[in-house]
C-alpha positions in Angstrom: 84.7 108.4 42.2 87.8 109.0 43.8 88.0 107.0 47.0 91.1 107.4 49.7 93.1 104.2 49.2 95.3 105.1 52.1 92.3 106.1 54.0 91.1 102.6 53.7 94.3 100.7 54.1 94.5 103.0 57.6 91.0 102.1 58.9 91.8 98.5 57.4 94.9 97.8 59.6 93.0 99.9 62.9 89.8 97.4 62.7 91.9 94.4 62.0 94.2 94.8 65.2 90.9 94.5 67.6 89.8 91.6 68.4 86.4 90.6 67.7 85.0 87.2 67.6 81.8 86.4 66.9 79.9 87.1 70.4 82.6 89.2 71.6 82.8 92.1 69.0 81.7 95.1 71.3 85.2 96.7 70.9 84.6 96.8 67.3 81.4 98.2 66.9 82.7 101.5 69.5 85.8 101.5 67.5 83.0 101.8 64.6 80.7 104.4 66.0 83.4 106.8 66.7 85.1 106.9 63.4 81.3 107.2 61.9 80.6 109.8 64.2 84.1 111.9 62.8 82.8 111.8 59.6 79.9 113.6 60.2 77.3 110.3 60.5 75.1 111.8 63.6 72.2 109.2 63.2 72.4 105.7 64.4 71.3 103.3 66.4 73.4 100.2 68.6 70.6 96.9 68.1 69.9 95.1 71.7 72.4 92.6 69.3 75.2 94.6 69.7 75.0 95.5 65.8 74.8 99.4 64.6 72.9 100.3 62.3 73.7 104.3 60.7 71.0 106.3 58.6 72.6 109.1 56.0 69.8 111.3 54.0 70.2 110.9 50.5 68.5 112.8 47.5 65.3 110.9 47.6 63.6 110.1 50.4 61.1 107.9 48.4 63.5 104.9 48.2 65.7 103.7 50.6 69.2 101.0 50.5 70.8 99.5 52.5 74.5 98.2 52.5 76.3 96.0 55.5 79.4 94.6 56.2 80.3 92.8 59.7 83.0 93.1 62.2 82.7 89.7 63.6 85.2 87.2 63.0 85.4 83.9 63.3 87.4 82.7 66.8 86.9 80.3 70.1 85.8 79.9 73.0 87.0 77.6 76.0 85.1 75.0 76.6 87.1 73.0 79.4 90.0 73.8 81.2 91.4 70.4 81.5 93.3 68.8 84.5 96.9 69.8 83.0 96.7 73.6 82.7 95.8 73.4 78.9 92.4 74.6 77.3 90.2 72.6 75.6 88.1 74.8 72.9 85.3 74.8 70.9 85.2 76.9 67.7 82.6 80.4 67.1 82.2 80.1 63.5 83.5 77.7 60.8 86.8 77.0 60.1 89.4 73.5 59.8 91.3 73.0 62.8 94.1 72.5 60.8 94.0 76.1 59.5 94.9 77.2 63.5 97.4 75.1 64.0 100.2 76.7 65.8 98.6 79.7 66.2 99.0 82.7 68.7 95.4 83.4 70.1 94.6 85.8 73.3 92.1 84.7 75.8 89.4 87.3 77.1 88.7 87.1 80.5 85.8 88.1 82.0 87.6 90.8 84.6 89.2 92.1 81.3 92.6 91.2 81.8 94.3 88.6 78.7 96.3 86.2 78.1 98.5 84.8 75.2 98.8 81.2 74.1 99.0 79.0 71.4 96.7 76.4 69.4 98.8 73.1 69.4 97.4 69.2 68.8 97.5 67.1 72.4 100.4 64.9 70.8 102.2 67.9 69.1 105.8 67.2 68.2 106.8 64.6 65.8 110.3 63.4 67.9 108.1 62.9 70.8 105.2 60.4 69.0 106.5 60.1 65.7 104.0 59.2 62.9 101.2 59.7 65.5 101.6 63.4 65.5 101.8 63.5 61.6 98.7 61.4 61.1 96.3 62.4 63.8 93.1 64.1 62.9 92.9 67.8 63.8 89.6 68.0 65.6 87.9 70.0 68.5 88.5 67.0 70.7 92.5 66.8 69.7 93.4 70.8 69.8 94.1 72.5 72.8 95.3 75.8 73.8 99.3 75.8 75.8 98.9 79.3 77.8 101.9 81.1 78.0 101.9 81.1 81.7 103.9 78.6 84.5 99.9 76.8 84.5 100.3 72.9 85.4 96.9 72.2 87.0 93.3 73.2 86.5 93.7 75.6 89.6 96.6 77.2 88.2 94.4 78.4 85.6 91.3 79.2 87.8 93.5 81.7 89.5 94.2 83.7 86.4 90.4 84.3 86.1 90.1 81.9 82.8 86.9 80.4 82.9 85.2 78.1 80.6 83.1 80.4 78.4 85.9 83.0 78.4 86.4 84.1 74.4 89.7 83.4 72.3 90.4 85.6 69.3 93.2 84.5 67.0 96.4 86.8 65.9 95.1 88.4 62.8 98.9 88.4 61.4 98.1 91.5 58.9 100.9 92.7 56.9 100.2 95.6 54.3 103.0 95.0 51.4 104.8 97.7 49.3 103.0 96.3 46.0 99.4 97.5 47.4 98.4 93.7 48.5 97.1 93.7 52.1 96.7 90.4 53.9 95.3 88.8 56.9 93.3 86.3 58.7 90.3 88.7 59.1 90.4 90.4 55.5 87.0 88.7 55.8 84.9 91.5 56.4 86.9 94.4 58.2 88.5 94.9 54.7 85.1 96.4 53.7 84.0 97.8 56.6 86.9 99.8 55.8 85.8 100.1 52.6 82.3 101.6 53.4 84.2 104.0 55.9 86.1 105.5 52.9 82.8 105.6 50.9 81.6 108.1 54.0 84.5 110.1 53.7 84.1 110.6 50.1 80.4 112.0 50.6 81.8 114.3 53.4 85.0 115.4 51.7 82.9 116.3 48.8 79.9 117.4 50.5 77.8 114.8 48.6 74.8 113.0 49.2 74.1 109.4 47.9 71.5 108.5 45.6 68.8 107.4 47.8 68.2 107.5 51.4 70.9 104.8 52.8 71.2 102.6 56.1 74.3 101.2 56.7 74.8 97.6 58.9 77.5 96.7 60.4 76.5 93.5 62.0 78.4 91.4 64.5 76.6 87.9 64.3 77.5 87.1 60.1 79.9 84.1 61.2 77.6 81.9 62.7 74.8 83.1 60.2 72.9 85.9 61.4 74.2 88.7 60.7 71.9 91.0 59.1 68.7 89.4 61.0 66.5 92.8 61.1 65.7 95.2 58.4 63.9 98.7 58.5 60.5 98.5 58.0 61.1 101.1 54.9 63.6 98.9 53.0 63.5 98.6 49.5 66.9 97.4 48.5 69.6 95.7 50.6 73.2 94.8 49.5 75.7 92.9 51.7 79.4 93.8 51.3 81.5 91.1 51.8 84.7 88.9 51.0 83.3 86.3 48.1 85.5 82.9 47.5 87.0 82.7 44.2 87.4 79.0 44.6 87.0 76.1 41.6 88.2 75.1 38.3 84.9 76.2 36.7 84.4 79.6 38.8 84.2 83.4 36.2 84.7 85.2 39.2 88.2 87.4 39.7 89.5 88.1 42.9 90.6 92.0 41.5 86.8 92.4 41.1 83.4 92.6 42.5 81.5 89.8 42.5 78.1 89.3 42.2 76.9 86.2 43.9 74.9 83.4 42.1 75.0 81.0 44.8 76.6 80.0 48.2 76.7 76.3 49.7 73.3 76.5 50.7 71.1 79.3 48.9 71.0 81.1 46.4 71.0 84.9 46.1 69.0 87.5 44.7 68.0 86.8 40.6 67.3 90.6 40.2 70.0 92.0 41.5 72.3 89.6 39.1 70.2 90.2 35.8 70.8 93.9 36.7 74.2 93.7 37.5 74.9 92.7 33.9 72.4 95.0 32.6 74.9 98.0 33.3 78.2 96.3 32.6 
C-alpha cells in the first residue's frame, strides 16, 4: 500500500491549525466533512454530539469495521474573570499545569470574535517574588490567563464580550522538519485523522474498495472520555486510531510503530484483537 506521505503531512498541518477543544470542535468536524466529501465519501452522518460518523461500501457487506480517530483536543475554558482583568481557567481534558506554562492560547468568544493571551502563574517573575515564583505549585487555582489587551478591571474584559464559559484553545506550535519528523501539541489525534484521510485517498486514487463494509468515527468528545460513545447497531469490529504513550523503563512498544494496546491506566483493551495482532506478525 502506497499511502501519500505528503498528502498526510498537508492534511496534518491544515487540521492542526484549527482550534478545537474538547466542546468546541465544530470547526473541525466541517473542516472534516468537506475534505471527506472531495474524496468521493457521499454517505455520512453529523451525531446530535457534534461527531461524524462516514459509511464506505466495501467488498462484503456481511461484516462491517469500524475505525475512529478524534479531533478534539485537550484545552480551557474560563471560569472567572477576576477583579484585575486576568482570567481564571479551568482545564477541558487532562493535562499538568505546568506543561502550559507560558503559553500563547486564543479565547473564543461567543459573538465569534478572539482574542490572544498567555498562560502565566499569579506570582510569575522570579525578580519580583523570588523563591516564591520558583517553588509555587502550578494548579488551576494559581494559573491565570494575561490577555493581550489594555484590560485592568473585570469590566474592561466584559466589554470585549469574554464571558465565563467562553473556550480557550492553546497555540498548537507545529513545525514539520526537513528529516520527516512532524511535531506538535495536538499530534494527539489530528495526526491520524490525517492518516485515515490519506487511507481514503488511496481507495479513490486507486479505485479500491476495503475489505469489509467500513464506518469511519471521527469523534469530538475522546479527551474527557467519551469519544466513541455510540456504535452502529451492525458492528462487528471496531478499532480506535490513536496516539499510544511509549512511556517506562519496562515498555516493548516503539514510537516508529503501531502499537497494539494491552492496557491503559484504567482498563484494559481488547484480548482478541492482541492474540491476533501477533498471529499475523
Amino acid at each position: 500500500m502506497n499511502i501519500d506521505l505528503k498528502y498526510t503531512l498537508k492534511k496534518a498541518e491544515e487540521l492542526l491549525a484549527i482550534p478545537s477543544p474538547v466542546g468546541y470542535t465544530h470547526m473541525a468536524i466541517e473542516w472534516v466533512r468537506k475534505e471527506i466529501e472531495r474524496l468521493g465519501v457521499k454517505t455520512y452522518n453529523i451525531t446530535k454530539k457534534g461527531a461524524l460518523i462516514a459509511y464506505v461500501k466495501g467488498k462484503d457487506s456481511n461484516y462491517k469495521k469500524m475505525i475512529s480517530a478524534h479531533v478534539d483536543t485537550l484545552g480551557a475554558v474560563v471560569k472567572k474573570v477576576k477583579k484585575n482583568g486576568r482570567l481564571q481557567i479551568t482545564n477541558a481534558g487532562g493535562f499538568a499545569w505546568g506543561s502550559v506554562e507560558g503559553e500563547n492560547v486564543t479565547i473564543h468568544t461567543l459573538s465569534e470574535k478572539t482574542y490572544t493571551g498567555t498562560i502565566l502563574p499569579i506570582k510569575a517573575s522570579v525578580h519580583v517574588y523570588g523563591d516564591v515564583a520558583r517553588e509555587m505549585p502550578r494548579t488551576e487555582e494559581t494559573m491565570e490567563i494575561r490577555i493581550d489587551e489594555d484590560v485592568k478591571t473585570d469590566q474592561d474584559v466584559f466589554k470585549l464580550g469574554i464571558l465565563q464559559g467562553d473556550f480557550v484553545s492553546l497555540d498548537p506550535r507545529t513545525r514539520v522538519l526537513e528529516n520527516g519528523y512532524i511535531k506538535s501539541r495536538y499530534l494527539d489525534d489530528k495526526l491520524c485523522v490525517a492518516q485515515i484521510l490519506a487511507y481514503l485517498k488511496y481507495l479513490k486514487d486507486n479505485k479500491l474498495k476495503p475489505r469489509t463494509d467500513l464506518y469511519i468515527y471521527f469523534s469530538n468528545f475522546e479527551e474527557i472520555g467519551h469519544g466513541v460513545s455510540v456504535f452502529p447497531e451492525d458492528l462487528d469490529e471496531f478499532i480506535a486510531v490513536d496516539i499510544g504513550l511509549v512511556a517506562g523503563e519496562d515498555a516493548h512498544g516503539d514510537e516508529k510503530k503501531v502499537n497494539i494496546i494491552a492496557k491503559d491506566s484504567r482498563s484494559p483493551y481488547d484480548y482478541t484483537l492482541r492474540k491476533l495482532s501477533l498471529i499475523h506478525i
